[in-house]
ROMI-214433 format. One record per residue (C-alpha): residue number from 1; z, y, x. Coordinates in steps of 0.25 Angstrom, whole numbers, plus 5000, padded with zeros to 4 digits. Last residue first. Layout:
N
+-----+------+------+------+
: pos :   pz :   py :   px :
+-----+------+------+------+
: NUM :    Z :    Y :    X :
...
+-----+------+------+------+
END
This chain:
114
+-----+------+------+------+
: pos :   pz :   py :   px :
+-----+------+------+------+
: 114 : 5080 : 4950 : 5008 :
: 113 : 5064 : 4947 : 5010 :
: 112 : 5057 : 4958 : 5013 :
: 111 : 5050 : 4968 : 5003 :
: 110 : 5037 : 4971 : 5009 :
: 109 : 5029 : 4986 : 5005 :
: 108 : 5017 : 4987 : 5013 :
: 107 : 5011 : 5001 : 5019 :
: 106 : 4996 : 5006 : 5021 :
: 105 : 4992 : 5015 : 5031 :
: 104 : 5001 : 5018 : 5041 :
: 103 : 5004 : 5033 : 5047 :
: 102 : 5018 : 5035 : 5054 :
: 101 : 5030 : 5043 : 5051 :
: 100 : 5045 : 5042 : 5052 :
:  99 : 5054 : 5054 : 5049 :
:  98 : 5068 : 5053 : 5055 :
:  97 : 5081 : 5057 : 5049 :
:  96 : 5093 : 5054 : 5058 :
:  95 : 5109 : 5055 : 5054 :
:  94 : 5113 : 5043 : 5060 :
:  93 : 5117 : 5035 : 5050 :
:  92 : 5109 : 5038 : 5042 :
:  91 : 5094 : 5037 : 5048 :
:  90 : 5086 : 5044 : 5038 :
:  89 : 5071 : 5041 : 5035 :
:  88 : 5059 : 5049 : 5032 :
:  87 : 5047 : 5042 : 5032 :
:  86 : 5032 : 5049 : 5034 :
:  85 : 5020 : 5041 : 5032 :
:  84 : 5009 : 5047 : 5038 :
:  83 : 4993 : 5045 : 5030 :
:  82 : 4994 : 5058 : 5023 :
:  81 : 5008 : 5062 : 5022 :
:  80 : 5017 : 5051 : 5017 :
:  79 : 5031 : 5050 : 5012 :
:  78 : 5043 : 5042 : 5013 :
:  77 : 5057 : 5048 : 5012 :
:  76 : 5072 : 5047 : 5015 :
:  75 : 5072 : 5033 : 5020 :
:  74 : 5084 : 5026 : 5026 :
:  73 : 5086 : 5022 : 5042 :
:  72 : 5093 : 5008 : 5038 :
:  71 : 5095 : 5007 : 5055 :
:  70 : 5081 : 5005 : 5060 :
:  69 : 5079 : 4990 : 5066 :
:  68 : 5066 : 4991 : 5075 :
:  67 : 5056 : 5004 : 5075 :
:  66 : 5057 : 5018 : 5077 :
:  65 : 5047 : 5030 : 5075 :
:  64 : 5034 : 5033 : 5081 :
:  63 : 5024 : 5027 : 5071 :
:  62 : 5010 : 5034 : 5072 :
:  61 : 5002 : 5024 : 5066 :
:  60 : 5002 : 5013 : 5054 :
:  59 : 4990 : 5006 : 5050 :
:  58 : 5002 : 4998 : 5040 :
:  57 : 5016 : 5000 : 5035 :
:  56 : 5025 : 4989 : 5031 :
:  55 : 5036 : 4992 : 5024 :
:  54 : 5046 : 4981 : 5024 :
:  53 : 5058 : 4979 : 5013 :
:  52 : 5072 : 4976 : 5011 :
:  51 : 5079 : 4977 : 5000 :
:  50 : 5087 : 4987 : 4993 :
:  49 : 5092 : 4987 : 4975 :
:  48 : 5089 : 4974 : 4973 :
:  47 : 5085 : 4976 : 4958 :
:  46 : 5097 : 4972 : 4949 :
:  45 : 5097 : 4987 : 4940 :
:  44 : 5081 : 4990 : 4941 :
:  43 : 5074 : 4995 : 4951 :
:  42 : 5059 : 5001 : 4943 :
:  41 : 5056 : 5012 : 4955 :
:  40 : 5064 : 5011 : 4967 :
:  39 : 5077 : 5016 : 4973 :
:  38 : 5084 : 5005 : 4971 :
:  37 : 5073 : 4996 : 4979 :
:  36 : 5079 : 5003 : 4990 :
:  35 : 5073 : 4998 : 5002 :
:  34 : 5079 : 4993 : 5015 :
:  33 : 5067 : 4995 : 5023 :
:  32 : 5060 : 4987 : 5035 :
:  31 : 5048 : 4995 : 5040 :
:  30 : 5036 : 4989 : 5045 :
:  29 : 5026 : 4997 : 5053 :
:  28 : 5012 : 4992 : 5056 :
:  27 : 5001 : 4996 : 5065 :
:  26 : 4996 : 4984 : 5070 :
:  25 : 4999 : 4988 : 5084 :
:  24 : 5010 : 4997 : 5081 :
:  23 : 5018 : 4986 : 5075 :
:  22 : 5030 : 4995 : 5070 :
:  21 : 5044 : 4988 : 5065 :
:  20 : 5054 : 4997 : 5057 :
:  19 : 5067 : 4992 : 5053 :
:  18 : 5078 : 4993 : 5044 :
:  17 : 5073 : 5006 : 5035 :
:  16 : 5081 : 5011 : 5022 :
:  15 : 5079 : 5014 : 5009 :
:  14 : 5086 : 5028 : 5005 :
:  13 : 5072 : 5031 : 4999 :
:  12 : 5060 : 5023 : 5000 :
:  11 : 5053 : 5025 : 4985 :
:  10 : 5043 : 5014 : 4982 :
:   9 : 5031 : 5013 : 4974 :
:   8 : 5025 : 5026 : 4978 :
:   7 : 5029 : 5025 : 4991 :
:   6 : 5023 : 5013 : 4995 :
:   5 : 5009 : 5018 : 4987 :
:   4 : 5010 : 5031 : 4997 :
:   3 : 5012 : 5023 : 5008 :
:   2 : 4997 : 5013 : 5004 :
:   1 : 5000 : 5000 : 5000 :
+-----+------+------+------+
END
């Protein structure tokens, strides 16, 4: 799906990211997320309210940010400016906001196994 289909459908706020892996010679970047299934569209009383989950971006270029085990670093925002995604997340406990950008094409939405 396309980023602005992803976010469309899904609303990323306060969920948070575990770990971010980047194969730079395929051009893929997987994010781990705890997300918020309580934040979302149709949840219903008895609904898991968080889960795991992998976003897995494709063609993706200009990522110059982190990767390994991130430490729950949550969401504020998701957006997109022409083909750039920008992502603005909150590391707690140490008081940090960081933007995260890159360009990818497409995007997956996989809901791991819990």
């Amino acid at each position: 799906m396309t980023i602005n289909e992803l976010l469309d459908k899904y609303h990323f706020h306060d969920s948070t990211i575990e770990e971010i892996t980047y194969d730079i010679s395929n051009g893929k970047l997987e994010f781990i997320v705890d997300f918020c299934y309580w934040l979302q569209n149709g949840y219903s009383d008895g609904d898991k309210e968080n889960g795991l989950v992998k976003l897995c971006f494709s063609s993706v270029d200009d990522y110059e940010w982190k990767t390994g085990v991130i430490d729950s670093f949550a969401i504020l925002e998701i957006d997109i400016e022409d083909s750039t995604v920008k992502m603005n997340i909150l590391d707690a406990f140490n008081n940090k906001f960081y933007e995260i950008q890159f360009t990818c094409k497409s995007v997956e939405f996989v809901e791991c196994s819990n």
